[in-house]
FIVEX-377155 format. One record per residue: residue number from 1; residue in three letters; y, x, z of N, C-alpha, C, O in turn. Coordinates in pm, whole numbers. Each point is the difference from the previous one (the first is absolute). Layout:
NUM,ALA,Y,X,Z,Y,X,Z,Y,X,Z,Y,X,Z
...
***
This chain:
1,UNK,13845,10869,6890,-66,-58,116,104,-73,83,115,32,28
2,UNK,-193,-148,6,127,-62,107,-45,22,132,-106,-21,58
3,UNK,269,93,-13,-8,65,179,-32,-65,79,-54,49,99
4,UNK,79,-217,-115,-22,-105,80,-123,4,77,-20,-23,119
5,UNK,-60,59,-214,-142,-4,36,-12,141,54,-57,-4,110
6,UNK,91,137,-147,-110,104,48,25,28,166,97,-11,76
7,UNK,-189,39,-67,-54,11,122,-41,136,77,-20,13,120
8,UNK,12,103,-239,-23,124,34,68,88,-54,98,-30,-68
9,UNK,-136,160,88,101,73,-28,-81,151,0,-58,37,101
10,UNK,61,42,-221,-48,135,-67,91,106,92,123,-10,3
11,UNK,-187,101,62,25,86,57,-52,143,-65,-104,5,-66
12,UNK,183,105,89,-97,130,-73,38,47,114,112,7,51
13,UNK,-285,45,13,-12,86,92,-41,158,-43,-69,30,-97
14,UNK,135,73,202,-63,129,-23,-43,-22,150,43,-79,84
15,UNK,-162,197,-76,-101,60,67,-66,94,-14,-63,8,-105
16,UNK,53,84,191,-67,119,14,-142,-33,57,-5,-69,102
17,UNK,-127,119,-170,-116,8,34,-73,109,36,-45,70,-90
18,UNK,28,-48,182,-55,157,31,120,91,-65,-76,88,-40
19,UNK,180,-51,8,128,42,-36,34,-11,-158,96,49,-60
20,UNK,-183,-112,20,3,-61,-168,96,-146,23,-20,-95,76
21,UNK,143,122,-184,76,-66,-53,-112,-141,-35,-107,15,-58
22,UNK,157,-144,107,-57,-126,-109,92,-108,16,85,-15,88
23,UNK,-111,-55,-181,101,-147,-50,-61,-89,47,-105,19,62
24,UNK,171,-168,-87,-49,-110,6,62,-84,-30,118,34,7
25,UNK,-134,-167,-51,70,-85,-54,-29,-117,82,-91,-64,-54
26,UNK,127,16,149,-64,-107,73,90,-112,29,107,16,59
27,UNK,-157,-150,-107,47,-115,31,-10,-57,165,-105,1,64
28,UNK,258,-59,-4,-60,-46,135,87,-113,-16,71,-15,-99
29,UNK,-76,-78,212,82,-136,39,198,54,-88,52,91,-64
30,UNK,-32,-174,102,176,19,-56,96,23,116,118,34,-13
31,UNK,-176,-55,120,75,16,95,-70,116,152,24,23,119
32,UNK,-100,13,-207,-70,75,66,-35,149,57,-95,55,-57
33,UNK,155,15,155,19,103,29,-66,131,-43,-42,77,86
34,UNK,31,-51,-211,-104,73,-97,-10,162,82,-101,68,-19
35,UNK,213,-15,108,-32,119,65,-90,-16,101,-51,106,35
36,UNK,26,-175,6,-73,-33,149,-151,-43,-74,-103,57,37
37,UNK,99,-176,-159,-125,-32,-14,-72,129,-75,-123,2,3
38,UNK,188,99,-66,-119,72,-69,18,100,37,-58,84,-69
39,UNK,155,-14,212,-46,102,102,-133,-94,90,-84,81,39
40,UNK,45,-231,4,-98,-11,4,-109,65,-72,-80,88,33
41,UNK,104,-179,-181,-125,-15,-129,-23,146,9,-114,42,-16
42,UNK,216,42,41,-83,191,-73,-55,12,145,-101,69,14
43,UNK,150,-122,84,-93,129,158,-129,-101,-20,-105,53,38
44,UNK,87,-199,-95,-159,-32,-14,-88,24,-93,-121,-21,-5
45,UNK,186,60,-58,-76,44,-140,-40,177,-42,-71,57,-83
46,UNK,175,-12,207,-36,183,-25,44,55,166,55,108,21
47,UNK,-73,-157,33,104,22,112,32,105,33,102,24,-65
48,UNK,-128,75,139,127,104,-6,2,83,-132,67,103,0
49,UNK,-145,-145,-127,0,119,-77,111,-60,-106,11,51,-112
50,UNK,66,-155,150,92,-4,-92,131,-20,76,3,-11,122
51,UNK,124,7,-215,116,22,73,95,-85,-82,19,35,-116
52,UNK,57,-166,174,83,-60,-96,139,87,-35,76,30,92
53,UNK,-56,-2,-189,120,112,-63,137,-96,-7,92,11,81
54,UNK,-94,-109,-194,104,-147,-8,-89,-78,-61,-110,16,-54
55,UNK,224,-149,86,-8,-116,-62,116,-75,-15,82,-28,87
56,UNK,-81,-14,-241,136,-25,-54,-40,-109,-84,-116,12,-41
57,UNK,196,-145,-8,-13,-85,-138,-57,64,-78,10,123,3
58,UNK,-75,-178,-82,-50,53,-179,93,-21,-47,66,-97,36
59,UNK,-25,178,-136,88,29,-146,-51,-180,-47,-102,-65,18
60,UNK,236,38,-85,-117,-109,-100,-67,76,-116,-55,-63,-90
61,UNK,60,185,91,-146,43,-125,-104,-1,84,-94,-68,-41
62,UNK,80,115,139,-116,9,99,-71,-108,45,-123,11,-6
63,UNK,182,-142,63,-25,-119,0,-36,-69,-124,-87,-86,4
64,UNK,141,113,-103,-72,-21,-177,-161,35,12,-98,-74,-6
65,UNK,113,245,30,-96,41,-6,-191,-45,73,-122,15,-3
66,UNK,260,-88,70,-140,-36,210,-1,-123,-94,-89,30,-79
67,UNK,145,-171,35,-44,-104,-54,-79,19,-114,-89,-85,-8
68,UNK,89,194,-114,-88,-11,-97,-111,81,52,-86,27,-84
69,UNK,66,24,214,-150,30,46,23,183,-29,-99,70,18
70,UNK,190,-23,-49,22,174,-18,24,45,125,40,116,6
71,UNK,-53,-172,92,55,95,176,-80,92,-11,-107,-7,-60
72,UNK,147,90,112,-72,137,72,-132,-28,55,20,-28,118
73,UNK,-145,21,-144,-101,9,91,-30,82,156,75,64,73
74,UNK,-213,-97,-62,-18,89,148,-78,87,-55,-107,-48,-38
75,UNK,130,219,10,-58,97,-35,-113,11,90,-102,60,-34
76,UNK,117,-129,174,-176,24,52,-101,-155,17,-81,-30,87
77,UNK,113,-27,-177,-88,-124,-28,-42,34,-104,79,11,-95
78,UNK,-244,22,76,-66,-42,-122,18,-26,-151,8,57,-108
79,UNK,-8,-182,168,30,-167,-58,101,-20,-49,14,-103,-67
80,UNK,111,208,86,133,-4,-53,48,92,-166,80,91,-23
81,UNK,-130,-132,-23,56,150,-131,133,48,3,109,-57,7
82,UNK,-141,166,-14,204,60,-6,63,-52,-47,30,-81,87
83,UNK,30,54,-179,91,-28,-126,111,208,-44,19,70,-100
84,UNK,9,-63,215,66,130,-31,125,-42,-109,21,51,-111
85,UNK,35,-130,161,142,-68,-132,102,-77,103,-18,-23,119
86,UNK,93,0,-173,90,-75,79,146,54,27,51,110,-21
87,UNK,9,-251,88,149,102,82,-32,93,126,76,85,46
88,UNK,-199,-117,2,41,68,134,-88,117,2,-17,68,101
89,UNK,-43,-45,-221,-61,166,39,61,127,-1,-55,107,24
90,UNK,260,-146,-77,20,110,42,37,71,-133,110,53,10
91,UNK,-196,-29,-192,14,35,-86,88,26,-61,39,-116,-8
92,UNK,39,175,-53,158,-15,-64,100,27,104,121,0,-25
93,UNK,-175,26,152,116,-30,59,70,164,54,108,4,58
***
């Protein structure tokens, strides 16, 4: 890929939900303050029942993983199927 162009940047978030461990793989701007925007994104989306734990770069396996469509889903969306695979569930480790 040429850097010239990208524009964003793969983050792996942890979070606590109601005191359950969860991941995330989330793309934001490249220059963009990723602790501040998704301590927003979690207090609107669960608000006090979740808790941002960290947020750090993706591995480039992890960012592999977020471009061929393998990220971590949202275990309370529907519409999302698990996958239960990956780098970031943790397995092997």
């Amino acid at each position: 890929m040429v850097t010239l162009y990208r524009r964003t940047r793969v983050w792996a978030v942890e979070y606590r939900y109601e005191g359950r461990t969860r991941h995330w793989l989330k793309a934001l701007p490249q220059d963009a303050d990723a602790d501040a925007l998704l301590r927003a994104q979690l207090q609107d989306l669960y608000g006090r029942h979740a808790e941002l734990v960290s947020v750090r770069p993706a591995t480039a396996e992890e960012e592999a993983a977020f471009n061929r469509g393998e990220a971590p889903v949202n275990p309370f969306c529907p519409a999302s199927p698990a996958t239960g695979s990956g780098p970031w569930t943790g397995k092997g480790r």
